[in-house]
C-alpha positions in Angstrom: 59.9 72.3 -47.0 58.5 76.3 -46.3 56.7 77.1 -49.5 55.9 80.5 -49.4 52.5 81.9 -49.8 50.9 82.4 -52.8 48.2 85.0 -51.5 48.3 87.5 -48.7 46.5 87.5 -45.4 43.5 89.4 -46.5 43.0 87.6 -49.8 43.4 84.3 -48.2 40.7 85.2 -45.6 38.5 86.0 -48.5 39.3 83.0 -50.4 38.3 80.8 -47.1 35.4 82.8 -46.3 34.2 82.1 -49.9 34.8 78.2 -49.8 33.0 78.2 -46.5 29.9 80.2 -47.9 29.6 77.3 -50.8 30.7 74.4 -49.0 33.8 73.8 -51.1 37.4 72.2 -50.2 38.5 72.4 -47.6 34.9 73.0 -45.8 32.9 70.6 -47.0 32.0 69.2 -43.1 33.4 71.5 -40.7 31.1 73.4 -38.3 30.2 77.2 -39.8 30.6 78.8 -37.0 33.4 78.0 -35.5 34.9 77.9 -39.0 34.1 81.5 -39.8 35.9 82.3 -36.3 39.0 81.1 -37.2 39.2 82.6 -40.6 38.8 85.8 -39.1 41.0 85.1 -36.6 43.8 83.8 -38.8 47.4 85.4 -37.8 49.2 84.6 -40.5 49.8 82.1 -43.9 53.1 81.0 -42.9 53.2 77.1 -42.3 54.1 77.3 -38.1 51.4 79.6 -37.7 48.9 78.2 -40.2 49.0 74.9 -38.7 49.3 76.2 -35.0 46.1 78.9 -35.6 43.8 75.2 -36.6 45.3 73.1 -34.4 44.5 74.9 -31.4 41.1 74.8 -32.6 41.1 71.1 -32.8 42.6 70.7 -29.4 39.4 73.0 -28.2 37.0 70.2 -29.6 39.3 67.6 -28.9 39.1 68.4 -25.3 34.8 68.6 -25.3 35.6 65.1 -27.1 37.3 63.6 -24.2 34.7 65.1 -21.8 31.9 64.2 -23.2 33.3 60.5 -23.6 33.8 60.2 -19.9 30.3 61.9 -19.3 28.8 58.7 -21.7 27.6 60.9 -24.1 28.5 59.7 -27.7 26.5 61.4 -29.7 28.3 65.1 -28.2 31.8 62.8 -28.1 31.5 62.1 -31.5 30.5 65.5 -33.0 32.9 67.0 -31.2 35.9 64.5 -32.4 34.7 65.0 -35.8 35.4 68.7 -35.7 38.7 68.1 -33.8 39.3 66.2 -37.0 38.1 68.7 -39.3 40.3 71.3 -37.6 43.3 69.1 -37.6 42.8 68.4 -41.0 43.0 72.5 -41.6 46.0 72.5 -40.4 48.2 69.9 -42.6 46.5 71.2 -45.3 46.6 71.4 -48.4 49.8 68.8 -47.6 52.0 68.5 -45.1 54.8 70.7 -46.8 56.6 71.7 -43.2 57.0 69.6 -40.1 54.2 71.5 -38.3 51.6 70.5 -40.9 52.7 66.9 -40.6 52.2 66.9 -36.9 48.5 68.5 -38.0 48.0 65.6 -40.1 49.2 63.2 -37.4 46.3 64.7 -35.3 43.9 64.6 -37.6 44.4 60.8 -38.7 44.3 60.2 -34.7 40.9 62.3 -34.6 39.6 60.3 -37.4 40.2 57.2 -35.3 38.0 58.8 -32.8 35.4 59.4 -35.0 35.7 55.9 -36.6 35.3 54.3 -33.4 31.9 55.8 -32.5 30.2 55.8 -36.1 26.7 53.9 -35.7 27.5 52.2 -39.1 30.3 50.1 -38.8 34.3 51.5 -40.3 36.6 48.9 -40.7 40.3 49.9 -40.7 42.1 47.3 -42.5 46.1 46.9 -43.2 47.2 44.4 -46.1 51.0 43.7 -47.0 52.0 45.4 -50.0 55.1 44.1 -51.7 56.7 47.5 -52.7 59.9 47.7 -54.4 63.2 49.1 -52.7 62.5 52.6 -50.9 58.5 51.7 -51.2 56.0 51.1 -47.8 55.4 47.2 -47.2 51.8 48.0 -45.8 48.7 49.7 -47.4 46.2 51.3 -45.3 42.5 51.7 -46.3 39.0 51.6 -44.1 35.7 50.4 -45.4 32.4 51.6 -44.0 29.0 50.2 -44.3 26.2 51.0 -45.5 22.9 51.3 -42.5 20.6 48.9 -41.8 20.8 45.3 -43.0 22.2 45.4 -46.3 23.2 42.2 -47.3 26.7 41.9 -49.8 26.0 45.4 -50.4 28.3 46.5 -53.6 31.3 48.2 -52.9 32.7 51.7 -53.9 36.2 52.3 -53.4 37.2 56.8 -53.2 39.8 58.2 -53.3 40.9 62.1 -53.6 43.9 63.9 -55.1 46.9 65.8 -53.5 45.0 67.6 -50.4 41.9 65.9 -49.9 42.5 62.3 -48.5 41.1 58.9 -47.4 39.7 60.8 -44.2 38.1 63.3 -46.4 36.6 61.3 -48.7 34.6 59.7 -46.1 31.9 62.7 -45.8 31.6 62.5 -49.7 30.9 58.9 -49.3 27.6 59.6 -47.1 25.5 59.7 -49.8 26.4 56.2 -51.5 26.1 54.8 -48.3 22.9 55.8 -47.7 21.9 54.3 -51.7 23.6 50.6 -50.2 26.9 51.0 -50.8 29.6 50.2 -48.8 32.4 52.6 -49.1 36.1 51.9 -49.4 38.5 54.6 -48.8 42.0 55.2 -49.7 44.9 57.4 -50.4 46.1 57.5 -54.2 49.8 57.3 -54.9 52.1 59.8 -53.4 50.0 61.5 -50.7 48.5 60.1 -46.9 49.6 56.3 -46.7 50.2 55.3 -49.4 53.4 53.3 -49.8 54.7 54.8 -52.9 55.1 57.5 -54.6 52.9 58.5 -58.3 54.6 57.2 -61.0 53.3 55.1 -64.5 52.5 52.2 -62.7 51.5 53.1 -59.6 48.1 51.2 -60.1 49.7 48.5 -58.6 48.6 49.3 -55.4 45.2 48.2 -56.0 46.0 44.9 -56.6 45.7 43.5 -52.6 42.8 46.0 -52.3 41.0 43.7 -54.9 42.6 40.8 -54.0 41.3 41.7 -50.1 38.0 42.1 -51.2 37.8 38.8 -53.3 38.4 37.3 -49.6 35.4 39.2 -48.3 32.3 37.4 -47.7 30.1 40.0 -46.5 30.8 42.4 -49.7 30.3 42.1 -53.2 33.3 41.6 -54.9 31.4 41.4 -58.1 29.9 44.6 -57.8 33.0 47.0 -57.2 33.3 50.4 -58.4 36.6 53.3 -58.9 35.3 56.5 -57.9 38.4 59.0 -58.4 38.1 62.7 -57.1 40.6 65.6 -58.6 44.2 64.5 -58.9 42.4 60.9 -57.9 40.3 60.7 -61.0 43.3 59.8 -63.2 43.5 56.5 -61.4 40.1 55.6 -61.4 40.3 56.5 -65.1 43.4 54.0 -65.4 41.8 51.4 -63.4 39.0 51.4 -65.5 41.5 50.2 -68.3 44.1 48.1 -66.3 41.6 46.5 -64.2 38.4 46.5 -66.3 37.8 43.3 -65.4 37.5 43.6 -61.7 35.4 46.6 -62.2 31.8 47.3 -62.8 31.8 51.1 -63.1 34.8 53.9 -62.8 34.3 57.8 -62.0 36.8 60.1 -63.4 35.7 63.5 -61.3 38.1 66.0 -62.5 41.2 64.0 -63.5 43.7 64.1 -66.4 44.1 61.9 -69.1 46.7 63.7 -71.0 46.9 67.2 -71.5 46.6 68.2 -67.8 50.1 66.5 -67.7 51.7 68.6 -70.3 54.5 71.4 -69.5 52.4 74.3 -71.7 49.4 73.4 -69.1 51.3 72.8 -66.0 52.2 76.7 -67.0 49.3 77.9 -67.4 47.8 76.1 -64.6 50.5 76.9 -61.7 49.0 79.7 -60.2 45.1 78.3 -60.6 42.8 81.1 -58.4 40.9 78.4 -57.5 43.8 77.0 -55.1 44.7 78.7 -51.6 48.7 78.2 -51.5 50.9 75.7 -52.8 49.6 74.4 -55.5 52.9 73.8 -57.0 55.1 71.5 -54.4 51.6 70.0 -53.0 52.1 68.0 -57.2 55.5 67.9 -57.1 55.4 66.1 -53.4 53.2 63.3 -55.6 57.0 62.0 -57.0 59.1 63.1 -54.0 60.2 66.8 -55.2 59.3 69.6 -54.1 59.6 72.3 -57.0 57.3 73.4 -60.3 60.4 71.6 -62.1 59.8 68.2 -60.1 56.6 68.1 -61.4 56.8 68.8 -64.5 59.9 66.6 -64.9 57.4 63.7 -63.9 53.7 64.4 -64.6 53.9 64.0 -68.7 55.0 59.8 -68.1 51.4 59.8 -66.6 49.5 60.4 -70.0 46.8 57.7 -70.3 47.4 58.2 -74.6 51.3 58.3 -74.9 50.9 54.9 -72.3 48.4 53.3 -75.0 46.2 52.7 -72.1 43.7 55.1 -73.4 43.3 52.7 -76.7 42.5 50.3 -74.4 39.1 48.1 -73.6 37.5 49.9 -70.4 34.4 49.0 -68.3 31.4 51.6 -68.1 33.2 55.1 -67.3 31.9 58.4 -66.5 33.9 61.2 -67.0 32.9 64.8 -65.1 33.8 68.4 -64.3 33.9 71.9 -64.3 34.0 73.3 -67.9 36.2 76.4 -66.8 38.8 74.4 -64.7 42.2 75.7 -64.6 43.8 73.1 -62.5 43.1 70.2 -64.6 42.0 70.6 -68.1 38.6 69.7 -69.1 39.7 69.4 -72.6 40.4 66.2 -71.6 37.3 64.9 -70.8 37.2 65.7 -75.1 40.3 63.7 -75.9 39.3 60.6 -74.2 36.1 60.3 -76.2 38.0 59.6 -79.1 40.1 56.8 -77.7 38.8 53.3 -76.9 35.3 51.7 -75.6 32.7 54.3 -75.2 32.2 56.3 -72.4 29.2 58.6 -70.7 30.3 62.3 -69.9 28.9 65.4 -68.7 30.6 68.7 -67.8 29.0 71.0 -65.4 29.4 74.7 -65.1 32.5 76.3 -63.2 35.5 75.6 -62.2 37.9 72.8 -60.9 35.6 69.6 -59.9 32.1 71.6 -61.3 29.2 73.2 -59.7 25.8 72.2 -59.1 24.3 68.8 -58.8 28.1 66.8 -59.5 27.9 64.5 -56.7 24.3 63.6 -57.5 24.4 62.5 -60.8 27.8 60.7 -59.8 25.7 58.6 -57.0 22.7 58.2 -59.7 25.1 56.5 -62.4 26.9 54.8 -60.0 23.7 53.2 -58.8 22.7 52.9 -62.3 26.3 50.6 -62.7 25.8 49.0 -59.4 22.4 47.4 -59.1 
């Protein structure tokens, strides 16, 4: 599907020269330079020509990749793949809407690969069956990194993002737990990347051979397993924390909905969110299989944690963050589920969609906290 673009040229360039200034999705790793480039660079918003523009950047790094390789140089080789990746992952994004941003994401999970193969800590790609139901993937994908130095049975995280940042993604934001100890386990939520279904009110189920894989793991701690949920992703951390409480010892909502980000009146409001580049819209709706505002919002409301009972519900230690002022997902809800079931620890930040400030750092303190 061609969406069409929600901003013109000149305000998208500003947009991306803003998110690369702070460090915000989608530059939360790329290279500045070569970055700021690009976005000046930038012919046009159109999918062929979005994806084309970035991928031609990550050819240029993937070409210094492969050079550098033969030379024996690793540490260039694997800067240089991890830019390729970056780029590549520019151009599928926010989703792979048209089939020139699919063939960008292609790239930029073959990239990754790359990059995963020269890490000095370990990454571990894994594939486990998955017993979907008729129209549903029969494999789940997911890679595991660990932690540096000799950490034995370190505890295990497991991140996910929400409709454009994925399992590759959520690796960078993982550095920091590694560094605390953790190992990191990384996968795509329902409906976007690999994972073999689409979103739906039970799509939790797909964690079951994740933990069922790690129970068979002697080198991680099983007993020590944490959800940490970014955007979109938080809802299912948030709903693991109730459905699976028992396999969990801590759960991260960071910017998910609970209930009233899935309501029609906020799904309104929220459509047209300034702090989203372009397709807000059919990047949710893809989540189920659409591809319209009315997909979505013919789906999202069966997600609500309270009309499912789940919020009610027993839940292991939760934290629940964002931005006060978000207008993708509403921070109201952050409110609601404080009134419902076992206590929980919040804190909103300043800002906008995910907060500003020192998020990720108090995330990685509590988790620790949870986790030791």
């Amino acid at each position: 599907m061609s969406a069409t673009p929600s901003r013109t040229l000149p305000e998208a360039r500003q947009w991306l020269r803003e998110h690369l200034a702070q460090r915000k999705n989608p530059f939360n790793a790329i290279g500045h330079d070569a970055a700021a480039r690009h976005i000046e660079t930038l012919p046009g918003l159109d999918p062929e020509t979005w994806a084309g523009h970035w991928l031609a950047g990550a050819e240029d790094f993937a070409a210094r990749a492969a050079k550098a390789e033969k030379n024996g140089d690793r540490e260039d080789a694997l800067e240089n793949w991890w830019q390729a990746y970056q780029f590549a992952f520019l151009g599928r994004f926010p989703s792979p809407l048209h089939p020139a941003k699919l063939a960008a994401y292609h790239r930029a999970v073959e990239y990754f690969g790359k990059v995963s193969a020269l890490e000095q800590t370990p990454v571990q790609h894994v594939e486990v069956p998955f017993a979907g139901r008729a129209g549903e993937g029969d494999v789940l994908r997911f890679f595991v990194a660990r932690p540096p130095g000799e950490v034995t049975r370190p505890p295990v995280v497991m991140m996910w993002g929400g409709i454009d940042v994925w399992k590759e993604e959520s690796y960078a934001r993982g550095r920091p737990l590694r560094e605390r100890g953790f190992a990191t386990l990384h996968l795509d939520m329902p409906g976007v990347g690999q994972s073999p279904l689409h979103a739906g009110p039970d799509a939790e189920r797909q964690w079951d051979p994740v933990f069922a894989w790690l129970r068979d793991q002697e080198d991680l701690d099983a007993d020590r397993v944490a959800a940490l949920g970014l955007s979109f992703g938080g809802y299912w951390a948030m709903k693991l924390a109730h459905t699976h409480r028992n396999r969990l010892a801590a759960a991260v909502n960071w910017g998910g909905g609970v209930h009233l980000t899935f309501q029609p009146d906020w799904q309104e409001r929220s459509r047209q969110a300034s702090s989203y580049l372009m397709d807000l819209m059919p990047a949710r709706a893809r989540l189920f299989g659409g591809t319209t505002f009315e997909d979505y919002v013919a789906h999202c409301p069966g997600l609500s944690l309270l009309d499912q009972g789940v919020l009610d519900l027993p839940s292991c230690p939760l934290l629940l963050v964002n931005g006060k002022d978000d207008r993708q997902n509403a921070s109201a809800d952050i409110h609601l589920a404080l009134e419902h079931g076992s206590p929980k620890t919040a804190r909103v930040f300043p800002g906008g969609h995910m907060g500003e400030g020192p998020v990720l750092p108090t995330v990685t303190n509590w988790l620790a906290e949870h986790l030791s």
